[in-house]
C-alpha positions in Angstrom: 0.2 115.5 179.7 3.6 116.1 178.9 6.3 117.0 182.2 7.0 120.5 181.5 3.6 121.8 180.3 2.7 124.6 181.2 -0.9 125.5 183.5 -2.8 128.3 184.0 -0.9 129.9 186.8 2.4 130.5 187.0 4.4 128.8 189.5 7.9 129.5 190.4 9.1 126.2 191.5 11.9 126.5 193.8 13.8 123.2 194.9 16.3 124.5 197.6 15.3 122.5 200.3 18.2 119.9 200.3 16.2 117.0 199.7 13.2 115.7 197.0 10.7 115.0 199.9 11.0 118.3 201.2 11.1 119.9 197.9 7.3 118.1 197.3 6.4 119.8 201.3 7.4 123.2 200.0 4.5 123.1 197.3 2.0 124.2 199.9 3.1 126.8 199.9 0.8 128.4 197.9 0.4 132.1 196.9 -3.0 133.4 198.7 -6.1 133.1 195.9 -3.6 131.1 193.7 -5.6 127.5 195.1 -3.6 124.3 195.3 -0.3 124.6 193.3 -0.2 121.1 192.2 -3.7 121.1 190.5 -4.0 121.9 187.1 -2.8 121.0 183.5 0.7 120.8 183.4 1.6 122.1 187.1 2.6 118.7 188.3 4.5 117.6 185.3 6.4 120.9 185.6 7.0 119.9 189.6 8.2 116.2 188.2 11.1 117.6 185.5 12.2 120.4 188.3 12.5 118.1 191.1 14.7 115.5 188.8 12.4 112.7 189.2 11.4 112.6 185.4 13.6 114.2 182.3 12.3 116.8 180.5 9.7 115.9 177.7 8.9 112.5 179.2 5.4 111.5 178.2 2.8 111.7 181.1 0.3 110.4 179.3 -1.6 108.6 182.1 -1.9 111.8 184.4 -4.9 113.4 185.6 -6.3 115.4 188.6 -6.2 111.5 190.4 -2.6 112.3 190.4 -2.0 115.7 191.9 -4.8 114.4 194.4 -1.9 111.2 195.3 1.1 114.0 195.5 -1.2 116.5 197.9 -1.6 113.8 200.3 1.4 112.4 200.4 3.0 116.3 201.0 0.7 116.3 203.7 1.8 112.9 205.8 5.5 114.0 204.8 4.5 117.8 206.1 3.1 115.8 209.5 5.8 113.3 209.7 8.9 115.6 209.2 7.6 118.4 211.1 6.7 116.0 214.1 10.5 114.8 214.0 11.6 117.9 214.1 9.5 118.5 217.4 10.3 115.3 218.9 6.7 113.8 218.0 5.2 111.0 217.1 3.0 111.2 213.8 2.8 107.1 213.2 -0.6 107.7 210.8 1.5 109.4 209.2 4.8 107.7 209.0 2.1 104.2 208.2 1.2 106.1 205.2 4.6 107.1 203.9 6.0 103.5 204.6 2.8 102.2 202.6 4.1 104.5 199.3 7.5 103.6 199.9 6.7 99.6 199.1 3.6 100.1 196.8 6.0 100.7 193.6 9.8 100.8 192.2 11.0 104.1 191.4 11.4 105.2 187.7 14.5 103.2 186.3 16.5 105.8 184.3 18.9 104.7 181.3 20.8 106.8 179.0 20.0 107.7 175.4 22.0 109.8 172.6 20.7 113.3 172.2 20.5 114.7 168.8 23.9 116.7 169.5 25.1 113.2 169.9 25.9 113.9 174.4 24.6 111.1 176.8 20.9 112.2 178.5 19.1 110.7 181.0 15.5 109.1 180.1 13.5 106.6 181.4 13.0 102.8 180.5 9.1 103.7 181.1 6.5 105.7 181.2 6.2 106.0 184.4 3.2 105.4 186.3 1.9 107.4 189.7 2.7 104.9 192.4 6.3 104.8 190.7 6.9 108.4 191.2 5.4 108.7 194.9 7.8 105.6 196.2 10.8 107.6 194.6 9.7 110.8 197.1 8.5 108.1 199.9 12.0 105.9 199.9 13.7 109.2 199.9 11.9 110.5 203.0 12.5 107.0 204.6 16.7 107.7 203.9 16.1 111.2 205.3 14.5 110.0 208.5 16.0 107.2 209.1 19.7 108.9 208.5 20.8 110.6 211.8 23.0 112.8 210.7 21.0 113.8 208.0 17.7 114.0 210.3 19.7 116.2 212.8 20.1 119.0 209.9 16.3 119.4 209.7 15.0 122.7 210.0 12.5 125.1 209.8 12.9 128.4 207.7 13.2 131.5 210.7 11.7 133.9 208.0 9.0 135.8 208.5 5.5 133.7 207.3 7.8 130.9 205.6 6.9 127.5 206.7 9.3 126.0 204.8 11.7 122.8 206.0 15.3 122.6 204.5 17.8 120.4 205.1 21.0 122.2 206.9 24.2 121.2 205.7 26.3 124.5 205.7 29.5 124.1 207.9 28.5 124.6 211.4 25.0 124.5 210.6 24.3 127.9 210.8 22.0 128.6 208.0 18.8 130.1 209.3 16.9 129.9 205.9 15.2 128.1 203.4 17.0 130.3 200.6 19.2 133.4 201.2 18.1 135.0 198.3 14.3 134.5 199.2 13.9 134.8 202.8 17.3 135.8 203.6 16.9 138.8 201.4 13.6 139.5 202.8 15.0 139.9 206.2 18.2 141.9 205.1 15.5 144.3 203.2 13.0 144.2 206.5 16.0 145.1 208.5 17.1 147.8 206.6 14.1 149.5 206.1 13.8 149.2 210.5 17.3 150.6 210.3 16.3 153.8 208.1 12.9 153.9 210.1 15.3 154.8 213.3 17.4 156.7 211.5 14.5 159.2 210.3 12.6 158.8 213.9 
């Protein structure tokens, strides 16, 4: 397939989170009945191109469901390793598998080619292959966690239902969610409508 295809569902990729391994956590978050984001023709290569890890129209030739299958397990070790730091947990299975990924493969090597309009445009040297694409999002978890400033800005999203985990680097580290137009909208609306409720009570 080709990075950018389009699958059956539609899938609003949002990649707020601060950081590429967090961005691939925040797929689970699945719409209810919608099944698992990743699967599908096209729905990972769309992921790839809006997380930055491949350019848009790179090839994908060699990708199949074997691949989302790789992605969706290594969201879930970064989903149990991340959230366990957070907590102040241990989750070494998990943080095993993720070094495993980060070593098993050299991230896409990017070079730049003339686009027709003549500008400067990032593609790759290769195609790349799966274990290639996984080590970039590994190594970039390993940075995270192993960065203590950066670790320290972890948190989870205080909106209502979201799961998601974002990386906090708004002075004083005071944001309280994944995305203020998302769930920060959600809560001014929520709060408003509590507000009127009163009002009318």
């Amino acid at each position: 397939m080709t990075a950018g295809a389009t699958g059956t569902a539609s899938y609003d990729w949002r990649f707020d989170s601060g950081r590429l391994c967090l961005d691939l956590m925040a797929t689970a978050e699945a719409e209810p009945g919608e099944g698992e984001p990743l699967a599908g023709a096209g729905r990972l290569g769309r992921w790839l191109t809006g997380a930055g890890l491949v350019p848009a129209g790179t090839p994908l030739g060699e990708a199949d469901a074997r691949w989302a299958d790789r992605f969706v397990e290594l969201r879930g070790a970064l989903s149990q390793l991340v959230r366990a730091e957070i907590d102040g947990r241990y989750a070494e299975s998990a943080l095993e598998r993720v070094n495993a990924l980060a070593v098993a493969g050299a991230p896409p090597a990017p070079r730049a080619v003339r686009h027709a309009d003549g500008t400067l445009v990032r593609a790759l040297g290769s195609a790349p292959d799966c274990a290639s694409l996984l080590a970039a999002i590994a190594r970039d978890a390993v940075e995270l966690l192993t960065d203590p400033a950066a670790r320290a800005g972890l948190r989870q999203c205080q909106g209502e239902s979201c799961r998601r985990v974002y990386l906090d680097t708004s002075r004083g580290r005071r944001r309280r969610w994944c995305s203020s137009e998302v769930c920060g909208n959600r809560e001014r609306v929520a709060r408003h409508r509590r507000r009127a409720s009163v009002a009318r009570a």
